[in-house]
N, C-alpha and C positions, 0 to 999 in steps of 0.2 A: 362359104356355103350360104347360097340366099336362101333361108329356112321359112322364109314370107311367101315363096311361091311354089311354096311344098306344101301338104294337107299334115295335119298334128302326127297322124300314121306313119307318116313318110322319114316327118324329121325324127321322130321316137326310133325308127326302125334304124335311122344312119346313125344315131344316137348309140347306139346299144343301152336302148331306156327301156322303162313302160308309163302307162299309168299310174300304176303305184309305187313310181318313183325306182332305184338304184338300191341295191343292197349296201347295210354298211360297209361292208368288204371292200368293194367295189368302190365307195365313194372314199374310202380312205386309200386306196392304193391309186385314181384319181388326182387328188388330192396332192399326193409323193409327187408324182410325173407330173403335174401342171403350175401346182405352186399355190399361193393364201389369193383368195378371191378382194383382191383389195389391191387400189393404185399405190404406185411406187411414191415412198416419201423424198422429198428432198435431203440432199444427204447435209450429215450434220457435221460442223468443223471439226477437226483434229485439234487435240491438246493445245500442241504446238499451236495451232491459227489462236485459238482462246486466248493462248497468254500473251501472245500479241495486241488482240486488242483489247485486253485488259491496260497494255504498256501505250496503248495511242491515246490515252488520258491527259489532258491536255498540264494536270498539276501533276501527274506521275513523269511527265516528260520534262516540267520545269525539276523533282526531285533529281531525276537522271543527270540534269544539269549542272544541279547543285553538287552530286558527286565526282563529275567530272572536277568542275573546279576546286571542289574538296582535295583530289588527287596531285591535282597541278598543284596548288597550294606546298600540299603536305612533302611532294618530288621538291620545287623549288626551295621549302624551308627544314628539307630534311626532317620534318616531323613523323608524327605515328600516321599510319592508314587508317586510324579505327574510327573518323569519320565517315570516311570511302565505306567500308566495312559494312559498317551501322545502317548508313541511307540507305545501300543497296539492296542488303538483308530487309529492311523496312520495304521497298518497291516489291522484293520476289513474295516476301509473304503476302503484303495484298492484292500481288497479282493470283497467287497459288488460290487464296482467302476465295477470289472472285471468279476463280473458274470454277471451284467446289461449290459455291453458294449456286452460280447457274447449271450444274450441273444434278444438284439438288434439286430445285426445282422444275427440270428438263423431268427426273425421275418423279416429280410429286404429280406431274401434269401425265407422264405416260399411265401412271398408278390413276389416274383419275378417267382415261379414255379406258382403259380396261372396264373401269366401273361401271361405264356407260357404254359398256362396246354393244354393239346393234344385232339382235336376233332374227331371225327369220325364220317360219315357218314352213318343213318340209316333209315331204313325204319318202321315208325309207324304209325298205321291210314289209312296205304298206304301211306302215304307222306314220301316223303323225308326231314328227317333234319338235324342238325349237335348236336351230343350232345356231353356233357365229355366224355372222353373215359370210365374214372371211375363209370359213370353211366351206362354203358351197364349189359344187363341182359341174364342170358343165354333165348335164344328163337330170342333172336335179330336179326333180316336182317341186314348186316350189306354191305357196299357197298362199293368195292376195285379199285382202280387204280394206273398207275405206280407212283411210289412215296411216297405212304402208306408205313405205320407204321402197319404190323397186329395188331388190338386190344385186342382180345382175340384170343380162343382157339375155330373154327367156321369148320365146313361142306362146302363146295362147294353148291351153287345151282345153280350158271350161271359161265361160264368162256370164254374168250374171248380172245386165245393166256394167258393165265394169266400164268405168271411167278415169283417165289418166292425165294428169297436168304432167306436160310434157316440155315448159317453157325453157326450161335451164339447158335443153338441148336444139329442141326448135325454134322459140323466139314467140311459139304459138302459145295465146297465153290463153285462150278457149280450150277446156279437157276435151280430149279425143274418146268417142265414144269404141270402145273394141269389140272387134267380131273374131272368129277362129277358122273359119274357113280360107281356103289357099288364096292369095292375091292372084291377079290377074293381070300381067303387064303387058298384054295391049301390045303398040307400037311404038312404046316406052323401052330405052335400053334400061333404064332400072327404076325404081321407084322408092321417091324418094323419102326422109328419115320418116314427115311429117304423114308420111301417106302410108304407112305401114300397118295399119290397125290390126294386125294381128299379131305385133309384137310389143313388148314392155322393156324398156330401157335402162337400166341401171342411175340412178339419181331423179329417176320421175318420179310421180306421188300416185297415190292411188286416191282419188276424192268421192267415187261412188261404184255401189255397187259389189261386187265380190267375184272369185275366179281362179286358176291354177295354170300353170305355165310352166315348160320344161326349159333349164336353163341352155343354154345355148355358145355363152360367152362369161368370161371372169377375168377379174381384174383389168391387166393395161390392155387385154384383146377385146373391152367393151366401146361401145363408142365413147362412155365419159372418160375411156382410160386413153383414148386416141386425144381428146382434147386435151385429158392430164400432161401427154407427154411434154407441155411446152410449158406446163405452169409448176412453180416452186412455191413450198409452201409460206401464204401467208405470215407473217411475224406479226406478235402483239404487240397491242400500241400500249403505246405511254398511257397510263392512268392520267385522269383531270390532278390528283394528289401530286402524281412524278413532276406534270408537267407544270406546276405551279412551283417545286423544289426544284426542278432544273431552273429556271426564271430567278426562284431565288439567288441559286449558287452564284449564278451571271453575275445578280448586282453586287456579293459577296463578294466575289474574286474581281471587280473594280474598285469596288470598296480598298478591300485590303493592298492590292495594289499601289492603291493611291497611297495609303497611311507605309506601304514598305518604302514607295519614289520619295516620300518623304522622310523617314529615319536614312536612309542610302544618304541623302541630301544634304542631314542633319552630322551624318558618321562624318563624312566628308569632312564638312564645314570645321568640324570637330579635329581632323587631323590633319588639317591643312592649319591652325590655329595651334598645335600641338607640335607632336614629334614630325611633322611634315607628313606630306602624300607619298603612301611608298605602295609597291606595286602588292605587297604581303597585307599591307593595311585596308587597300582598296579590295581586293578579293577574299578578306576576313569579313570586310562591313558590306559585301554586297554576298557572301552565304548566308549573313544574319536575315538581312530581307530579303531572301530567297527562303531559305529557312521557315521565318516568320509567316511566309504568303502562303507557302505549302500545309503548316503546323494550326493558320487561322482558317482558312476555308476546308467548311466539313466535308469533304469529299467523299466520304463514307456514309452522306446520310442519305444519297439515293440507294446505296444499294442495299443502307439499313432497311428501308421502307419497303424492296422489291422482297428481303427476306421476310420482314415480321408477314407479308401478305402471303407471300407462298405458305409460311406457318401454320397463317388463320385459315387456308383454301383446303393445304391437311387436314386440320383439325375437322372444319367443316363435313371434308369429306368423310371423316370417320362416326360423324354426328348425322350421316346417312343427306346431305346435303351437298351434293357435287357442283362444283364452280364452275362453270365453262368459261366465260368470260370473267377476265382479272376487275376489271370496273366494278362488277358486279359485287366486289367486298366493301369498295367505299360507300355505293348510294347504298347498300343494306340499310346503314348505321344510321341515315337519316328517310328512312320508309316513315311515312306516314298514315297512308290506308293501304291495307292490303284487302283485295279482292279476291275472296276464297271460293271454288267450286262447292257446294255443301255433298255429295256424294263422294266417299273415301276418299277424302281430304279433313272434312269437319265429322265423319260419320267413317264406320267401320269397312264399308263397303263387302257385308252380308249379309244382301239380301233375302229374305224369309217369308214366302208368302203364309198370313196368319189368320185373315179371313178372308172371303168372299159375298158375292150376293149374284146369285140366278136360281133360275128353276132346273137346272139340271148339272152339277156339279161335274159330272161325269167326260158330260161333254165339253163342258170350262176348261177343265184339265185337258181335254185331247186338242182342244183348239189352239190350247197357249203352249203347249208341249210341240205340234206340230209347227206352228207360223213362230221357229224358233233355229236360231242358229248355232246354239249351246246344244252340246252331247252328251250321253255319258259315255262314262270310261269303264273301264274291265270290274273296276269298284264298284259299278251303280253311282257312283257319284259325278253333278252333272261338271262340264268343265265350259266354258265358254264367258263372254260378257256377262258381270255379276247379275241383271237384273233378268236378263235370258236363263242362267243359271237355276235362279233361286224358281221359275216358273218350270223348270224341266226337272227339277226335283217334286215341285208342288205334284208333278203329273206320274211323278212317281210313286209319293205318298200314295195315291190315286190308283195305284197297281198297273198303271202305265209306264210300259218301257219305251223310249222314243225307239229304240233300234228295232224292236217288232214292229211298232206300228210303220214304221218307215220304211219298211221290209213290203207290210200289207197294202198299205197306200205313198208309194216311189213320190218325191217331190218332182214337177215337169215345171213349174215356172214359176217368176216369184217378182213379185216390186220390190226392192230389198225397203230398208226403213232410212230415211232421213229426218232430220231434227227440224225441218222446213215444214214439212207435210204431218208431220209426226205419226204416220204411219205405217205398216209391214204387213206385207199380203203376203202367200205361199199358195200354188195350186198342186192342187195331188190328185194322182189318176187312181179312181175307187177301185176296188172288187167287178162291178159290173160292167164296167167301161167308160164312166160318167168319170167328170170331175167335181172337186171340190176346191174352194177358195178358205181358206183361213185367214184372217186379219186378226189384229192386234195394233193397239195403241192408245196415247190419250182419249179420256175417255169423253171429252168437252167435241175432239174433233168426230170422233168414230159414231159417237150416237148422232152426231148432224146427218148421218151418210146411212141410217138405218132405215128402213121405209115397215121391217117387221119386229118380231124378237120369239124366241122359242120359249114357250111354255111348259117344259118335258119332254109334250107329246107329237105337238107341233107348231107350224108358222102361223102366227097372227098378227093382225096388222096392227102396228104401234100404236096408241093412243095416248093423249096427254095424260091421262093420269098413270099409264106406266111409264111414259116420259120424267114426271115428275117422282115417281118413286124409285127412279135409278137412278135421278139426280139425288136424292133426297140420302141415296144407299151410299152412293159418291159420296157428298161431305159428313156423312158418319162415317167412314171411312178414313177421311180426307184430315177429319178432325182427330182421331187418333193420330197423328201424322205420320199414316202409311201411305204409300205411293202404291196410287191405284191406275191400273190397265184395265182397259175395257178388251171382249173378244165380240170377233161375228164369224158368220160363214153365209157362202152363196154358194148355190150349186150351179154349175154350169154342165148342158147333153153336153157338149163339147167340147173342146181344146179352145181357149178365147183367140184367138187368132191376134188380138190387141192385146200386149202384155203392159203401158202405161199405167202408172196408178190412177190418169183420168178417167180410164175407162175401165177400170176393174173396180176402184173402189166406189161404186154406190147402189142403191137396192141391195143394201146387206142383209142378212137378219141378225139381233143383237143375240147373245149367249148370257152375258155373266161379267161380273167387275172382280179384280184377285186387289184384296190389299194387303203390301209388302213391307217390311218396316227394313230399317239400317241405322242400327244402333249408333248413338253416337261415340266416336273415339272418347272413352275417358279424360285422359290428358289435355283433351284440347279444352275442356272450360275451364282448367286455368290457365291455359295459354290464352284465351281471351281475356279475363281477368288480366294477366299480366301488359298485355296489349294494351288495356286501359289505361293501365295507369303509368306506363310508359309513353302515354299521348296517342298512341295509334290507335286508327278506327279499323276494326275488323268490318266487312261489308260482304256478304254472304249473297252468293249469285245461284239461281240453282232455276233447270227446268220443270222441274214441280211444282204441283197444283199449291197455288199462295196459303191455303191455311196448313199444307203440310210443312211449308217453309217457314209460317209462324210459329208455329209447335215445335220446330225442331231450335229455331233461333233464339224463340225463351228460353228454351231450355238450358242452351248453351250461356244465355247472359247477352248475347249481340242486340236483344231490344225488349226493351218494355212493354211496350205502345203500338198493337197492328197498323197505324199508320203508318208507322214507320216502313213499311212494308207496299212494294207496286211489283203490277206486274205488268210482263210486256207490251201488253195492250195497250195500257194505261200508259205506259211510254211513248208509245208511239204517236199519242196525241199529244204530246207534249213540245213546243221547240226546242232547239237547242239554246234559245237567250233564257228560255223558262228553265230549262232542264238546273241551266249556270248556274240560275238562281237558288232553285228548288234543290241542288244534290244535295248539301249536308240535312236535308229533313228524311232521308232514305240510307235506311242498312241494310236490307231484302229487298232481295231482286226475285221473281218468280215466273213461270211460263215463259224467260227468256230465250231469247233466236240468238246465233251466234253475232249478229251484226248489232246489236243491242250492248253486249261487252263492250266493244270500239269507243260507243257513245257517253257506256259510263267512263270506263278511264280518261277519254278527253273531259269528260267536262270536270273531274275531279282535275286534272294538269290543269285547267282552265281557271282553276282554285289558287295555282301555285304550289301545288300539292304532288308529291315525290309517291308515284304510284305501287306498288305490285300486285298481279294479275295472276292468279294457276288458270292452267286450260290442260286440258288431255287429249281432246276430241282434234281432228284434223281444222275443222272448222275454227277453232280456238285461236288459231295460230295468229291472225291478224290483230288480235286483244294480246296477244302475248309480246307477239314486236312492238305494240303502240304503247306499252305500260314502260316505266320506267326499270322495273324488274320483271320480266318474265320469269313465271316457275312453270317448268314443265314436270309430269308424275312418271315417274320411273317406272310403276308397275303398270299403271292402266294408260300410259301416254302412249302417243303414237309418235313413230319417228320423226316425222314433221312439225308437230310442236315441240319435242327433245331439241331440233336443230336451232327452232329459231328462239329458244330458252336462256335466259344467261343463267340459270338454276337448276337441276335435275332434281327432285324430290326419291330417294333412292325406298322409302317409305310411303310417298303419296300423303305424309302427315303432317297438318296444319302447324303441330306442332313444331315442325321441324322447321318451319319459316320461322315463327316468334325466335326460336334457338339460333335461327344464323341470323337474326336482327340483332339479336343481344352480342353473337361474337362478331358481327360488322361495327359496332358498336366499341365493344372491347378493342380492337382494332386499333381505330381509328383512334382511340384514346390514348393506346401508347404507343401510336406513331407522334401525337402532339405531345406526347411527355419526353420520347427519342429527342424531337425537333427542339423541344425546349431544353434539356441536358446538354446536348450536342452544340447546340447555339452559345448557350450561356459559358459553356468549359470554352468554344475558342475565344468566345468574347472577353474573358477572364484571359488568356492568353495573349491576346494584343493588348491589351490595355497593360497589363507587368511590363511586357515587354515593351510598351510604347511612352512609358512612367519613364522606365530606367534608363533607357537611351535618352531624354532629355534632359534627366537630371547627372547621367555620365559615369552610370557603373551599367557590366554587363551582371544581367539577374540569373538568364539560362540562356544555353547554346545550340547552335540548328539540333544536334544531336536526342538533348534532351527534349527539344518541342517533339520530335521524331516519334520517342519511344512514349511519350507522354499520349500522344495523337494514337498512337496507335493501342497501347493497352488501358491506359484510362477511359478512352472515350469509345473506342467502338464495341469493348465485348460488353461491357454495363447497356448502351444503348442497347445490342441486340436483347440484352437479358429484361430490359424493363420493356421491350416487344411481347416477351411473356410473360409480362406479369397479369394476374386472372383480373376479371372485372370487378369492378368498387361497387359495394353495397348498394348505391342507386344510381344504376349504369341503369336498368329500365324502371326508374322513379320518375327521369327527368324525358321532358319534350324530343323530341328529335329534334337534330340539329340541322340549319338552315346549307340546304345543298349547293349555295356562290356561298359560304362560309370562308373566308380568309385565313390563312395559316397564322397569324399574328390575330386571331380574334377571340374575345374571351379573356383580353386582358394577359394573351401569352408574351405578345412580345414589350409588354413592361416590364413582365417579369423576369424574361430575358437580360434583359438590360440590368436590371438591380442586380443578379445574382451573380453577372459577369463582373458587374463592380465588385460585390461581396468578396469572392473568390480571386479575383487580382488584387483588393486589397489584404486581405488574411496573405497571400504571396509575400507583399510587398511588404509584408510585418516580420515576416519570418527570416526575409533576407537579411534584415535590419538587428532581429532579434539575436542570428544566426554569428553576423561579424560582431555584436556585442559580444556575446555567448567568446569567440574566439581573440577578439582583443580589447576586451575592456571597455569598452569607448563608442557611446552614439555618433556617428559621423556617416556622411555618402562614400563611399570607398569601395573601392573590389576586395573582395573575399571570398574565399574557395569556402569556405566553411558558410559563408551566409549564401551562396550557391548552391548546395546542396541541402540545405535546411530548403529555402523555395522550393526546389527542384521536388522533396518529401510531401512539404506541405501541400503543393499544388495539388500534385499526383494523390495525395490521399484526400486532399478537399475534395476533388471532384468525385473521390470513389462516395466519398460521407454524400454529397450531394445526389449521388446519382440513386442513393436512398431515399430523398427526399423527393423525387420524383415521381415512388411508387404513387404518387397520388397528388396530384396537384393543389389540391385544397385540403383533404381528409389527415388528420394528425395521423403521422407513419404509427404512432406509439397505439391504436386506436385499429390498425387493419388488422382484418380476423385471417387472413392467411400471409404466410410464407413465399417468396421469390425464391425458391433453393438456387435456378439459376444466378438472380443477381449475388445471394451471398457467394457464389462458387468464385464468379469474378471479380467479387472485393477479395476473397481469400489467393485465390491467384495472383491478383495484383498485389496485394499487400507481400506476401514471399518474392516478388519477383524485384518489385524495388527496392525493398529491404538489400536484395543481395547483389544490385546493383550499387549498391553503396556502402555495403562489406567486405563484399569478394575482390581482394587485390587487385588481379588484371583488371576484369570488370569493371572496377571505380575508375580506374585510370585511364583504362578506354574512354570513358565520359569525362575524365579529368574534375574527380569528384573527390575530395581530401576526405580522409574517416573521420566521422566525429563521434561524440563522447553521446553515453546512454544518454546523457541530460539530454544533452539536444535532440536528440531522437524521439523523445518522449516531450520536448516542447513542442515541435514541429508536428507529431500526432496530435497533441494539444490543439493546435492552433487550427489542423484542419478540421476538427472536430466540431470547433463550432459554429461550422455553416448549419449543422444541426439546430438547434437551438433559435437560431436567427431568421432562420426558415420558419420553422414549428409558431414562432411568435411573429410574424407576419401572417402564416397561413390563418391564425389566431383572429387576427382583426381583419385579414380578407373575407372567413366565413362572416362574421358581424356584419361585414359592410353587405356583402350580397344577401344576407338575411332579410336586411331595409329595403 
């Protein structure tokens, strides 16, 4: 159905539409028979594919290996299977571990497109409402403004200057102006997407103007849904964090390589000098470094890092802050300035008009009420753009109903308002047959364009001293910091036949100034405050008049000093080598254009400065991609800057930025407290086991690194991902965005703690064969085996307390890990009964020992406590200096 070279009447009638849009009835039984107005997703793998390649792991594939040989072995010497057993069991749970964790967060990210799923304005019943977009049906009214998201594939039937960026389908990056009358093809067999001006596309933008269109097309029958068919969904990329721990892992798993080619080497050397090379010997000493390679490298700590992130994107999201983009959690943590809208962001966003200034109030009210695109509703209460809003109530106070008067005088034309011109005209056809022009807007631009102004009774011609006492009324106004609008009107005998705002807006006559206040959000002055002293520079952007943006910035705490304070003008004279220079002497921005934002963000990056930006407005969107955080506003944003957002503000409140800095923050701190735990425990593992093999007793077996690698180190890792933020998480500076995973003094620490904990081992094995024959000596012992095997396993649990905080005395933190205790409790009952329970022990080939030992071997792991607490002791000291 080419519906482009049909007239609106035509398509509506083949439609079975109207005007005022489809009954719900109608659009739900629709709905049944055509299906969700939304392209087909790429389908997602089955179980089965999952645990596959969770198994294409290049160390899960050498573990595989290891139990093959384990098997052969065990066939060949007649031994137990409970190797085979052990590893295998060890591979299926953390391949099971790794389907549930992505499948987790598959569900945390679907949980989060819900939050953000995209509305649209329509018309059913004749009423206006907001539904899913994905519920539209073809027949639907659907109803556009700038800033829209086209939702479908729709017909023209009102257009009002409406203007369309169209590039994501044409290539045309010039917005197409739209008209609604039938196309005309000519000697053209069709015409083409670009040439369709009476149609709206599904994934174009709306950038000017306003308009209604009957839908036409949904889902994959839309043109975006013909191109969807060949594309599958994007995948997300590696974080700068993953991809710095994959790098890691690399050098790790040649690392440890190299130290297993060398005990292999060393086993050899050893049995070829001994009981000779036998084929049991060589396949025993090459499980151990097999074993070793798989038990040293943390293989677990990417996918620790993908979970604590999914955690904090949760959390975030229920803190009314939705993540779009995964990146978006590591730079939070090192924000530096964040670039705030001052309008329902730093302010409540309820408008209130509180005073005025003209000589006819009456008329003030009918002008701002009329050159107005807010309505009321059945309530008398107005609904529309907050600041449109608050003037269609003022006009009610005023005993003005916009739906009468707009009943007595019909709107026939209109310049809509941009942030360019900063003006909005409306024309209405009177009573007698004449028209009238209403304007509205800044009041700096609108009295340039006045040539009279009304006195009550009637037109007189402007004169500087009423010039001057309307400015004069402006900054008493202005100084309250209310946002003041100025009004005019022109009459025109007839219809203007030129509907541009160059030709309508001038020879006005003035009316009246309305000043509106918008209280500021409570919460947010101490989320400035907290900003401070966190090191971040709160920078308040806003297109109001500069002494309202002072008033409102004192207020808040963002400046002392109205210098501190420019406004666009004042920018614009400025260069960009100046601006470089001059940014940190400015935290108010005022009478800004949207192309002004662009300027601030770069020349703060230009600083070296890790930026974030809110924007709402469609215009915004280019300050939003160019910041290093985009935040787009959930309630007043439009779907264009939502898309190009790595942040949704589900609030629109300032607050709720400082809130996900502090958990981007928390984050990132105990993903470096994971990395250093995780580190140190295998580092502690080679080193035991790289002592004992040279000096010629075995300390522990593939088995035990096995179960060690998997319940010691990975659920305390996840559990210290939860652990809440340290007292002056937003005390200290933000942290340098190339920051190194080894910086801060981590990867020393690393390294001592690894020694600590392989030596505390290496005591216990020692302490373990005294304990069971009397006698200091290097020798194998099943009893000084399982002593290590305890100690280890509970040193690392002791340590992975010591983690809760990197420098801060554990004995000293005001809350609780219930998590990490869970995991020491866990762990503790499970290797306890690993070395009690008969089969069990034997399966590891772990001899019982006596309480003593049990409670030395606690002992011993015990005091990496201590050891720790008394270095963290003289590390605070030292970084004090």
């Amino acid at each position: 159905m080419k519906t482009y070279l049909q007239t609106s009447e035509e398509v509506l009638k083949e439609l079975n539409s109207g005007r005022e849009g489809l009954s719900q009835t109608e659009a739900s039984k629709r709905l049944e028979q055509n299906g969700k107005n939304k392209l087909n997703e790429a389908k997602k793998d089955s179980i089965a594919v999952r645990l596959l390649n969770q198994l294409k792991d290049p160390m899960i594939v050498i573990l595989i290996a290891a139990a093959i040989i384990s098997g052969i072995t065990a066939a060949y010497s007649g031994e137990s299977f409970a190797d085979v057993i052990i590893i295998m069991a060890v591979v299926i749970i953390n391949s099971v571990l790794g389907v549930y964790q992505e499948s987790k967060a598959e569900k945390a990210i679907e949980a989060l497109q819900a939050i953000s799923a995209a509305t649209s304005r329509v018309k059913r019943d004749g009423k206006i409402l907001e539904v899913k977009t994905e519920d539209l049906v073809v027949g639907d009214v659907i109803l556009l403004e700038a800033g829209d998201s086209v939702p479908a594939d729709a017909r023209l039937l009102e257009s009002a200057s409406l203007k369309i960026e169209e590039a994501a389908l044409t290539g045309e990056s010039v917005p197409v102006g739209k008209v609604i009358c039938a196309l005309n093809l000519g000697d053209q067999k069709d015409i083409s997407l670009g040439d369709r001006k009476n149609m709206v596309y599904m994934g174009s933008a709306v950038v000017y103007g306003r308009g209604s269109a009957t839908v036409v097309a949904t889902g994959m029958q839309t043109e975006m849904g013909k191109i969807a068919e060949a594309i599958t969904q994007a995948k997300e990329h590696a974080t700068p964090l993953q991809i710095k721990l994959n790098q890691l892992s690399k050098v790790l798993s040649w690392l440890v390589l190299g130290i297993c080619i060398f005990i292999f080497a060393l086993s050899l050397v050893r049995l070829h000098l001994g009981e000779g090379i036998t084929g049991i010997g060589v396949l025993n000493t090459f499980m151990v470094a097999v074993s070793l390679a798989v038990a040293a490298i943390p293989e677990g700590l990417a996918a620790v890092v993908t979970i604590v992130l999914s955690i904090g994107v949760t959390n975030m999201a229920k803190e009314k802050a939705v993540i779009r983009k995964l990146t978006a959690v590591e730079t939070l943590g090192c924000t530096q300035v964040i670039c705030s809208d001052k309008t329902g962001t730093l302010t409540q966003n309820k408008m209130t008009v509180v005073d005025h200034f003209g000589f006819d109030e009456h008329l003030l009210g009918r002008t701002m009420t009329l050159c107005n695109d807010a309505r009321l509703n059945e309530e008398n209460k107005a609904e529309g753009e907050p600041t449109e809003a608050a003037l269609v109530n003022y006009g009610f106070s005023l005993g003005l109903k916009k739906y009468d008067m707009e009943a007595q005088t019909p709107r026939v034309g209109e310049a809509p308002f941009d942030s360019g011109r900063k003006l909005m005209s409306t024309i209405h056809k009177m009573a007698d047959g004449s028209f009238t022009q209403y304007v509205k807007g800044a009041p700096d631009v609108l009295i340039a364009r006045c040539s009279t102004y009304w006195d009550g009774n009637a037109q007189l011609p402007i004169t500087d001293d009423i010039c001057e006492e309307i400015r004069q009324a402006n900054k008493s106004l202005a100084d309250q910091a209310l946002r003041v609008l100025a009004s005019a009107f022109r009459n025109w005998d007839s219809m203007p036949e030129d509907q541009s705002p160059d030709f309508l807006e001038h020879e006005l006559c003035f009316v009246g100034l309305t000043g509106m206040i918008d209280p500021i959000r409570p919460e947010v002055k101490g989320a400035i405050t907290q900003c401070k002293s966190a090191g971040i520079r709160p920078v308040m952007i806003t297109g109001d008049h500069r002494d309202t943006a002072i008033a409102i910035a004192k207020q808040l705490g963002i400046i002392c000093d109205p210098k501190e304070a420019i406004t666009g003008a004042q920018l614009d004279d400025i260069s960009e080598e100046q601006l470089k220079l001059d940014i940190g002497n400015y935290s108010v921005y005022a009478r800004v254009q949207p192309e002004h934002k662009v300027r601030i963000v770069k020349a703060w990056q230009n600083h070296g400065m890790i930026v974030a930006m809110t924007g709402d407005g469609v215009n915004d969107a280019p300050s939003i991609k160019t910041a290093d955080i985009g935040v787009g506003m959930g309630i007043t944003g439009t779907d264009v800057t939502k898309n190009v957002a790595d942040m949704v503000l589900a609030d629109d409140n300032f607050a709720t930025i400082v809130n996900a800095v502090e958990e981007g923050r928390r984050i990132y701190d105990n993903i470096r407290k994971a990395i250093q735990f995780l580190l140190s425990s295998n580092l502690s593992e080679v080193i035991a086991i790289f002592v004992a093999t040279l000096l010629g007793f075995t300390i522990l077996k593939p088995v035990h690194l096995l179960w060690i690698n998997l319940i010691t180190d990975s659920f305390p890792a996840i559990a210290l991902g939860m652990e809440g933020e340290e007292a002056d998480t937003m005390k200290n500076p933000p942290r340098e965005a190339n920051e190194g995973i080894f910086s801060r003094g981590l990867g020393v620490d690393v390294i001592w703690q690894g020694l600590m904990v392989a030596l505390v081992t290496i005591v216990a094995y020692f302490v373990g064969h005294y304990m069971e024959a009397g006698v200091w000596e290097i020798a194998e012992s099943a009893d000084g085996m399982t002593m290590a095997f305890l100690t280890l396993s509970m040193a690392e649990m002791f340590h992975s307390l010591n983690m809760r905080s990197r420098r801060q005395s554990i004995f000293k933190m005001q809350h609780q890990n219930k998590f990490l205790f869970l995991a020491m409790a866990v762990s503790l009952v499970l290797t306890t009964a690993v070395i009690f329970i008969p089969p069990i022990a034997a399966a590891f080939e772990f001899e019982p020992i006596s309480l003593a030992e049990y409670f030395a071997a606690m002992g011993l792991a015990v005091v990496v406590i201590p050891i720790v607490e008394i270095v963290k002791f003289f590390q605070r000291k030292y970084e004090v200096k």
